[in-house]
N, C-alpha and C positions, 0 to 999 in steps of 0.2 A: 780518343779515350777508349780505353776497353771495353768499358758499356756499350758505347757505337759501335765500336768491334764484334759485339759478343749480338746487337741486337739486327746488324744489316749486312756483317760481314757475309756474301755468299755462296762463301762454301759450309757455311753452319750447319751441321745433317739437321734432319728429322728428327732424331733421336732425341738431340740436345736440346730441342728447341721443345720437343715435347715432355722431357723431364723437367726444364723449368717452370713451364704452367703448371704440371700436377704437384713440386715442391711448395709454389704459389699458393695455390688454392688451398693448398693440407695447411699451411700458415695461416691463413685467412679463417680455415675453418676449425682450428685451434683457438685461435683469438677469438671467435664468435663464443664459443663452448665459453670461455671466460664469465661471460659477463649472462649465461644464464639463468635463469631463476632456481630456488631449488623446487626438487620434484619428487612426486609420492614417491616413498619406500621402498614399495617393490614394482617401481620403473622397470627393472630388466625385463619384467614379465611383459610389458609393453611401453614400447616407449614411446616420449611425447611427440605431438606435430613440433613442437622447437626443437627437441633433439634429432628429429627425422631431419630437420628442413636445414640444422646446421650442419648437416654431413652432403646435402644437395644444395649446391649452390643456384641451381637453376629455380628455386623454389624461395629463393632467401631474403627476399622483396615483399613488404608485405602487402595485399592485395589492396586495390584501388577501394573497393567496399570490403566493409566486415562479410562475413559471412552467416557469423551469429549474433542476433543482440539479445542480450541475456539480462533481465530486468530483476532484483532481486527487491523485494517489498520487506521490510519485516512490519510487521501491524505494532503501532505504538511504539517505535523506536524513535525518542525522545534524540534531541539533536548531542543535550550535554552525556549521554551514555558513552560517545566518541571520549569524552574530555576526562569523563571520571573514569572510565575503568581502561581507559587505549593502551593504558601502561601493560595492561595481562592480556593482551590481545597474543594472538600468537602471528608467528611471522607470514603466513601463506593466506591468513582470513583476512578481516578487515584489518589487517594491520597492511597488506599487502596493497589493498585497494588504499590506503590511507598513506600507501609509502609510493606506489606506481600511479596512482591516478588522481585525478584534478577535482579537487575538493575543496567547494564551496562552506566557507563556515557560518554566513549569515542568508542559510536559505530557508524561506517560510512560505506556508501556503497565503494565499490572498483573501479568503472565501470564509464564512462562516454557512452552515457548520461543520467542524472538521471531525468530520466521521469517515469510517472509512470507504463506506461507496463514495461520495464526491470527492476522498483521496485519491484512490483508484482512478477512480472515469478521468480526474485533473493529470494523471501524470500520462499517458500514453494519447490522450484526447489534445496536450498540452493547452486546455480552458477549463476554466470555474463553473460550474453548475449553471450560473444563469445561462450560459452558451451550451452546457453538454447535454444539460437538465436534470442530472441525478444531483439532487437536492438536500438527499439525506437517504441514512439504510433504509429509512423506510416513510410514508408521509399520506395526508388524507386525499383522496383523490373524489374529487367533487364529482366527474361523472357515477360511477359508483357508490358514494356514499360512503366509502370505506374506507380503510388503510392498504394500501398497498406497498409491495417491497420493492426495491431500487431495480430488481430482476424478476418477480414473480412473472408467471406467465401462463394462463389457463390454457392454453393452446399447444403449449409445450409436455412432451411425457420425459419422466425419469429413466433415465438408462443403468441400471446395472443395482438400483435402491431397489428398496421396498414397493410391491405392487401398489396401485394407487397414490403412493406417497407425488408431493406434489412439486416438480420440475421447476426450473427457470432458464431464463435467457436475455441477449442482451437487446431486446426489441425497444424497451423503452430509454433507450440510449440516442440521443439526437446528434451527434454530431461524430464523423470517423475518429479511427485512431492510427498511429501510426502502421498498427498492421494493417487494417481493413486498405492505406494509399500503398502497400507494398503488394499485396493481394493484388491491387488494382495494376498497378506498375509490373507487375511480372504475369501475368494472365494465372491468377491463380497460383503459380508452381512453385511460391515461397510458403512457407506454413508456417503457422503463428497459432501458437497454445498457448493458454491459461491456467494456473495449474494454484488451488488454496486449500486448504481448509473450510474456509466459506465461500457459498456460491459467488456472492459479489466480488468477492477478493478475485477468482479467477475468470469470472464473465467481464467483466469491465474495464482490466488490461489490453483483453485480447481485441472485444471489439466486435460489430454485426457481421462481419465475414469473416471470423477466424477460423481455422481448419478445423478448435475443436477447444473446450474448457472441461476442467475436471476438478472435483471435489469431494471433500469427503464426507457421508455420510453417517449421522451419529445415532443412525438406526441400525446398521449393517456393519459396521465397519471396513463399508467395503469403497473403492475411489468409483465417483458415478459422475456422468454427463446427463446430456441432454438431447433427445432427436431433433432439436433445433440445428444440429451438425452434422450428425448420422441417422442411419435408422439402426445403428448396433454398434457397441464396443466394438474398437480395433483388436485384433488376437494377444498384443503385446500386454492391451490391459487387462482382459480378460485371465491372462495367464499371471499375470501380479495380482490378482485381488483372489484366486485359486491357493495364493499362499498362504492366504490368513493374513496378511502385514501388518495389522492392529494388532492379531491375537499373541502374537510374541511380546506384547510390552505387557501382557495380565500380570497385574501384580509386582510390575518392575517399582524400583526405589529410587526414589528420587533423591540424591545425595547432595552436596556442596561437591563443587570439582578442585575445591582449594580450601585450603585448611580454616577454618573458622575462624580463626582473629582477624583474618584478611576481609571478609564480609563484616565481622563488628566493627574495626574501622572506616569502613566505606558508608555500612549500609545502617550499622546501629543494632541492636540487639536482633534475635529474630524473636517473633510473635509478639509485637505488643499491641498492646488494648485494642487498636485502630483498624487491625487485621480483618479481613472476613475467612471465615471459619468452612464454609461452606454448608453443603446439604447433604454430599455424603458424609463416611466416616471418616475421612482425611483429616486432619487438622492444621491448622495453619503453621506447625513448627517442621524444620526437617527431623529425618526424612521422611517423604512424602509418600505413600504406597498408593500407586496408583491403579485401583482395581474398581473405584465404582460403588464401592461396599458390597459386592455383590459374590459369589463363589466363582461363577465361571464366566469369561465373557459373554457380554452381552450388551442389549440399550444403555444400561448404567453405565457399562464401563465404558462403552465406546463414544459416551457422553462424556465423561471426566477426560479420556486422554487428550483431549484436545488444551487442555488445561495443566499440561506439560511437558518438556524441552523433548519428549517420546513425537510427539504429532509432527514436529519439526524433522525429526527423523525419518518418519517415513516417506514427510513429504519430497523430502530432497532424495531417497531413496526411488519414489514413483519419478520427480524429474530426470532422474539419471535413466529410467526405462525409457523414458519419451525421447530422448537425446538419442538412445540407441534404437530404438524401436520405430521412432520418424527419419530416421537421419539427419539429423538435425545439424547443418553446417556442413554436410557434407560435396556442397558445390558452392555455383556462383552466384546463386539466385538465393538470396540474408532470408534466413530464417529468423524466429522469434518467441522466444521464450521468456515469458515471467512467472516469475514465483513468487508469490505470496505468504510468507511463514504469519500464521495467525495465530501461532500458541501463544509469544510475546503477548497478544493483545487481553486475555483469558487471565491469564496471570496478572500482568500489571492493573487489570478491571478489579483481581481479588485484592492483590497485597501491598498495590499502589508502586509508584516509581523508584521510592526510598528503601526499599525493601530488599530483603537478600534473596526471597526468591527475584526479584525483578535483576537483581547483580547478576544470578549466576545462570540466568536463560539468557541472558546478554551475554556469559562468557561462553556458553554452549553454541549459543549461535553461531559466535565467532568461531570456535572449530569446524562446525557443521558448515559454514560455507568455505571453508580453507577445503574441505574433501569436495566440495563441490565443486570448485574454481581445480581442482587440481584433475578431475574428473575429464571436467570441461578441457582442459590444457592435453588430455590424452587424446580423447577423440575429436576435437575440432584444431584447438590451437588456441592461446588467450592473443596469442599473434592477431590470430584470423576472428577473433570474438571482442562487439565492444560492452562492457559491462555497467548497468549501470547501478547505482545501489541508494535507496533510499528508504521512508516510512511516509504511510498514509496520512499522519496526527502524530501527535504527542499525547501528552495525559497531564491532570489535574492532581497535583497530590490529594491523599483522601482528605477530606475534610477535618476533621476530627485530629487527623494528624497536623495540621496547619492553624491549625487552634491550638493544639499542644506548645507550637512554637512562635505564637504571638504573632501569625498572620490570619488574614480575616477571612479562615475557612469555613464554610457552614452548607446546608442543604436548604432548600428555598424549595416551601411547603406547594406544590404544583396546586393542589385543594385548596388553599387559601388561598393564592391569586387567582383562582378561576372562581373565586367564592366574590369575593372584592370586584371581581370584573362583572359578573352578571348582578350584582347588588346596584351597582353605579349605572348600569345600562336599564335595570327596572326603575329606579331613581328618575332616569330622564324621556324612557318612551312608556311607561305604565302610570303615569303620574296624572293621568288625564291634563293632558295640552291641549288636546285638540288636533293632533298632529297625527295622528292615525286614525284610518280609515275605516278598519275591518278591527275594530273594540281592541284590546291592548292586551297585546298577546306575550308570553312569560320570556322571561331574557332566553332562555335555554332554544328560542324560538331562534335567536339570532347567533347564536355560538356555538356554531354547528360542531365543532372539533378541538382540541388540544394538540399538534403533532409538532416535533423538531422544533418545540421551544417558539410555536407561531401558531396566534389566534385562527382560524376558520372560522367566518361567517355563512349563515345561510344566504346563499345569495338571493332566491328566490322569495325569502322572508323578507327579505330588503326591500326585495323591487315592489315585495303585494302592497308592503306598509308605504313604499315611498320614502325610504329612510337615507337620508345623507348619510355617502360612506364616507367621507373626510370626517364628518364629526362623528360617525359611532368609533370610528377606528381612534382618534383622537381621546375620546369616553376612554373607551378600553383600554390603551394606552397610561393614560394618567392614572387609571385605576389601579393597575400592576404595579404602578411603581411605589400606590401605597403600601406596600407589601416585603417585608424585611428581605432585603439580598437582592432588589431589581436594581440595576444601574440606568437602562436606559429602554425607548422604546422606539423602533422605526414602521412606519404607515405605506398599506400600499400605493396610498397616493402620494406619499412622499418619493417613495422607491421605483413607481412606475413613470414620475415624471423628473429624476431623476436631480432631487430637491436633496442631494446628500453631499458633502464635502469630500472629495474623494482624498484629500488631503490629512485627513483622518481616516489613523486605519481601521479601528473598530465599522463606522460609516461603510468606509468601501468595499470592506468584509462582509458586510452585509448585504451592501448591493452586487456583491460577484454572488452571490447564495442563493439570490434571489432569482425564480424565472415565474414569469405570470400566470402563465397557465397552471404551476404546478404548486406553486409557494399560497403560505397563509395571508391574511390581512392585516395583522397586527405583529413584528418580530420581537420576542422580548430579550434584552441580551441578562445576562445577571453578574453581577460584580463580581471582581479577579478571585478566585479560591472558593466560588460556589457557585452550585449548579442546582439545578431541578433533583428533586427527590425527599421522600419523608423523611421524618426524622429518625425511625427504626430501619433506616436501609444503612448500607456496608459498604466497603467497595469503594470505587473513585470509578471517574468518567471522564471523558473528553466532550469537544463540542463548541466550545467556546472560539473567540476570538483575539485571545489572550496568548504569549508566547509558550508557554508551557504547552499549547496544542499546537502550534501554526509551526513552531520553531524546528526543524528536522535535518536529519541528513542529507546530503547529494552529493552526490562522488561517481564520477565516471571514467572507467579505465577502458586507454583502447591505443593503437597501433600510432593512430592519429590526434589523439590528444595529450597535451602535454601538462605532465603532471605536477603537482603543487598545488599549494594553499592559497584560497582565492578569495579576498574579503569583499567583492564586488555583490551586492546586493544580488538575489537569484530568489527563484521560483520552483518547484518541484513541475510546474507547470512549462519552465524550459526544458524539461527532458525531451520531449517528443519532438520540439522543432532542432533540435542541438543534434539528435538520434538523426531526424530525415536529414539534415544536410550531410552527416557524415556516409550515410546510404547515398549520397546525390539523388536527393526523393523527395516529391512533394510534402508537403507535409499536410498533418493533418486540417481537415476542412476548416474550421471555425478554431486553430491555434490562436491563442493570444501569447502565449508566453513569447522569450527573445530567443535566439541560437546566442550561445555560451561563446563568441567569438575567441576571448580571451584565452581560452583552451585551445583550441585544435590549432593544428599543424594545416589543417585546407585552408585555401585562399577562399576567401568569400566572394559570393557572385558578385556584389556591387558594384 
């Protein structure tokens, strides 16, 4: 045949044999350019690691590990947000990650309560509070007496805030996370940031040995860490926060990015009755000016812009410095980056889920992470990046608005079941039994705290009096439930011997929440469409163990996963073990969640 001829005949020159491989390869690398993604704008100005990598065939493979795992949070991004607005999505944001990556549609958290620190710590720690220990944003800590936050830390100082103002870190974090076993596994030389809005948001991604967590501060406007990492800002952030970054949005307007009958058929009129109004002078109709009430930046205002699709902005603006300013994915050794967008959470706390502000910072999102991913795709590669993309909770419609439409929404008066609970507890140990020792001391003696929707007793009241904690916890318990809007109660001797049906999810939710040394004595849950709060309060909340909070996103795009719609039951708690196998890396210490099998293209070790 002439192909044998042409490929052994030999007297074939050099020449010939060398212009058919580079005719070859310019084919090959024509047909690759096909099936490219599109790319930002003004690409000429620099183009991407896929357009590099398709004119270099030697580079055209894609690497054994990511380089970058790029964790995207948005705070309160309800699961159905996909379902109801995916149609305006644009094609490079999460339309992109929903069209290239493998996307779980009935993934929920396991855990009550679903706030956002035990969101956070669950997904890159991949386990639930009772194993990580962060229990809630914030809770009563019996050594001190006091409340303390998910990350406070007296030992720690503020880098880059207000003098004195008071620091955190990730010390009271009990179990690794995916960065802290990559740290481990590369002697240090991988880096892994955290990067929120709120402290927690980006301390509790990253983890006890991250390279470094940043957040922003609503005293300064300015992005600040902690010398739990350093003893100084890097030059890169110090020369970002020199800009002013906050002070360019003074007074910016917050507009619809789509014409108004698009939100009244989605979302329903804007500003009704149910809204909160706030405490500046904003009102709760567009447009929104967001300035603080104040004239010139300052605390006010750099307290409100968190509280618009602006904080979103700059935060993805700071992670774009940290990409280039750490080098981030620039070798072999997987760096780590999450982002935490917390305006979402601010917004949908005011105007609730149903809302058209809540529509159209879900639509801004969506642009804002299409320049982000596009960003990423110039200086790493999304080739060489695996992305994952989720939320910490979900949310409650407001109440009020859930009553409007004939479901059973209400606020469940905190005051009157702790009125109800120490009433039934004087009832049975001030009633002279005979059963205490040292004269019969005021219930308030025995109910030391209220925190994350869980009794605290006094312990050491307990032990003077001699007092059965199955039955006061039991007391307590039935007490609450006299109380409009409680559903149910679980005890810690229930929960510590682990007397719960895991078969039930409410039950099991609350035993992943639950960790002994740090949780209450008594958990009170409250029926579907109400939560704790008086009855002159606004707003909506999360917390619960009801799907409107547990039910979320999870979608992860990557070289080696393979994309589509996955209706296999999932965890946000599988990120991190799903994350370490695709690094071929241990994972994290005390993981419970599964590896996402069903996706990746790796063979599993088994």
């Amino acid at each position: 045949m002439r192909t044998t001829n042409i490929c052994f005949a030999p007297h074939l020159s050099v020449f010939a044999l060398t212009l058919l491989i580079i005719v070859s390869l310019v084919g090959r690398s024509t047909a690759q350019q096909h099936y490219l993604p599109d790319h930002h704008p003004h690409r000429h100005y620099l183009p991407t690691v896929s357009e590099q990598s398709s004119l270099n065939p030697k580079t055209n493979s894609p690497p054994t590990r990511p380089r970058l795992v790029l964790l995207i949070v948005v705070d309160q991004f309800r699961y159905d947000y996909l379902e109801r607005f995916g149609d305006l999505f644009v094609a490079k944001g999460l339309g992109r990650l929903m069209r290239e990556g493998a996307w779980w549609t009935s993934a929920a958290y396991d855990h009550m309560p679903t706030s956002t620190a035990p969101g956070h710590a669950t997904l890159m720690t991949g386990t639930w509070p009772a194993e990580n220990g962060i229990i809630g944003n914030e809770w009563f800590d019996r050594e001190t007496g006091s409340s303390v936050t998910s990350v406070s830390d007296t030992a720690a100082k503020l880098l880059g805030g207000e003098e004195g103002a008071k620091a955190a870190s990730p010390r009271r974090m009990l179990a690794s996370t995916l960065g802290d076993e990559l740290r481990l596994a590369t002697q240090g030389r991988s880096k892994v940031i955290g990067i929120s809005v709120k402290d927690r948001g980006a301390i509790l991604t990253a983890g006890r040995g991250a390279t470094a967590a940043y957040w922003f501060s609503a005293k300064t406007g300015q992005v600040v860490s902690s010398d739990y990492y350093f003893n100084q800002l890097p030059q890169w952030v110090t020369s970002f926060n020199n800009t002013r970054p906050a002070d360019k949005y003074f007074g910016a307007r917050w507009e619809r990015l789509l014409p108004e009958a698009e939100y009244t058929r989605r979302a329903g009129p804007d500003a009704p009755s149910w809204e909160k109004t706030g405490t500046s002078k904003d009102t709760n109709t567009f447009p929104h000016i967001i300035s603080g009430g104040a004239s010139a930046p300052g605390p006010a205002f750099y307290d409100e812009l968190p509280s618009s699709p602006f904080a979103n902005d700059l935060l993805i603006s700071f992670a774009e410095q940290a990409i280039a300013g750490e080098l981030l994915g620039q070798d072999d050794d997987a760096d780590v980056l999450s982002l935490s967008l917390s305006a979402n959470d601010y917004v949908g706390h005011r105007f609730g889920p149903y809302s058209q502000e809540a529509m159209d910072i879900t639509l801004r999102t969506d642009r804002q992470i299409a320049a982000l991913l596009d960003y990423v795709d110039a200086r790493v590669g999304l080739r060489n990046t695996v992305v994952a993309f989720t939320a910490d909770h979900g949310v409650a419609p407001i109440p009020e608005h859930a009553a409007a439409v004939n479901l059973p929404g209400g606020r469940v008066k905190t005051s009157a079941m702790l009125e109800a609970v120490r009433a039934r507890i004087n009832a049975r140990y001030a009633g002279g039994s005979g059963e205490l020792q040292n004269g019969a001391p005021s219930a308030r003696d025995y109910v030391q705290s209220f925190s994350n929707g869980q009794i605290y007793f006094n312990t050491a009241a307990l032990m003077r009096d001699r007092i059965n904690r199955e039955e006061i916890e039991r007391i307590a318990g039935e007490a609450a439930m006299t109380t409009l809007g409680i559903a149910r109660y679980f005890t810690r001797t229930q929960l510590e011997a682990g007397r719960v049906s895991t078969t039930d999810p409410v039950a099991r939710r609350v035993l992943h929440g639950f960790h002994p040394q740090r949780s209450g004595d008594v958990v009170i849950v409250c029926e579907p469409f109400k939560f704790f709060g008086e009855s002159s309060a606004t707003g909506t909340t999360h917390g619960s163990p009801y799907s409107y909070d547990t039910h979320v996103p999870l979608i992860i795009m990557g070289s080696e996963v393979k994309a589509g719609r996955y209706r296999e039951a999932a965890s946000p708690a599988d990120i991190a073990p799903t994350l370490a196998a695709l690094l071929r890396m241990q994972p994290p210490s005390n993981a419970t969640g599964r590896v996402l099998l069903e996706s990746l293209n790796v063979k599993s070790d088994k």
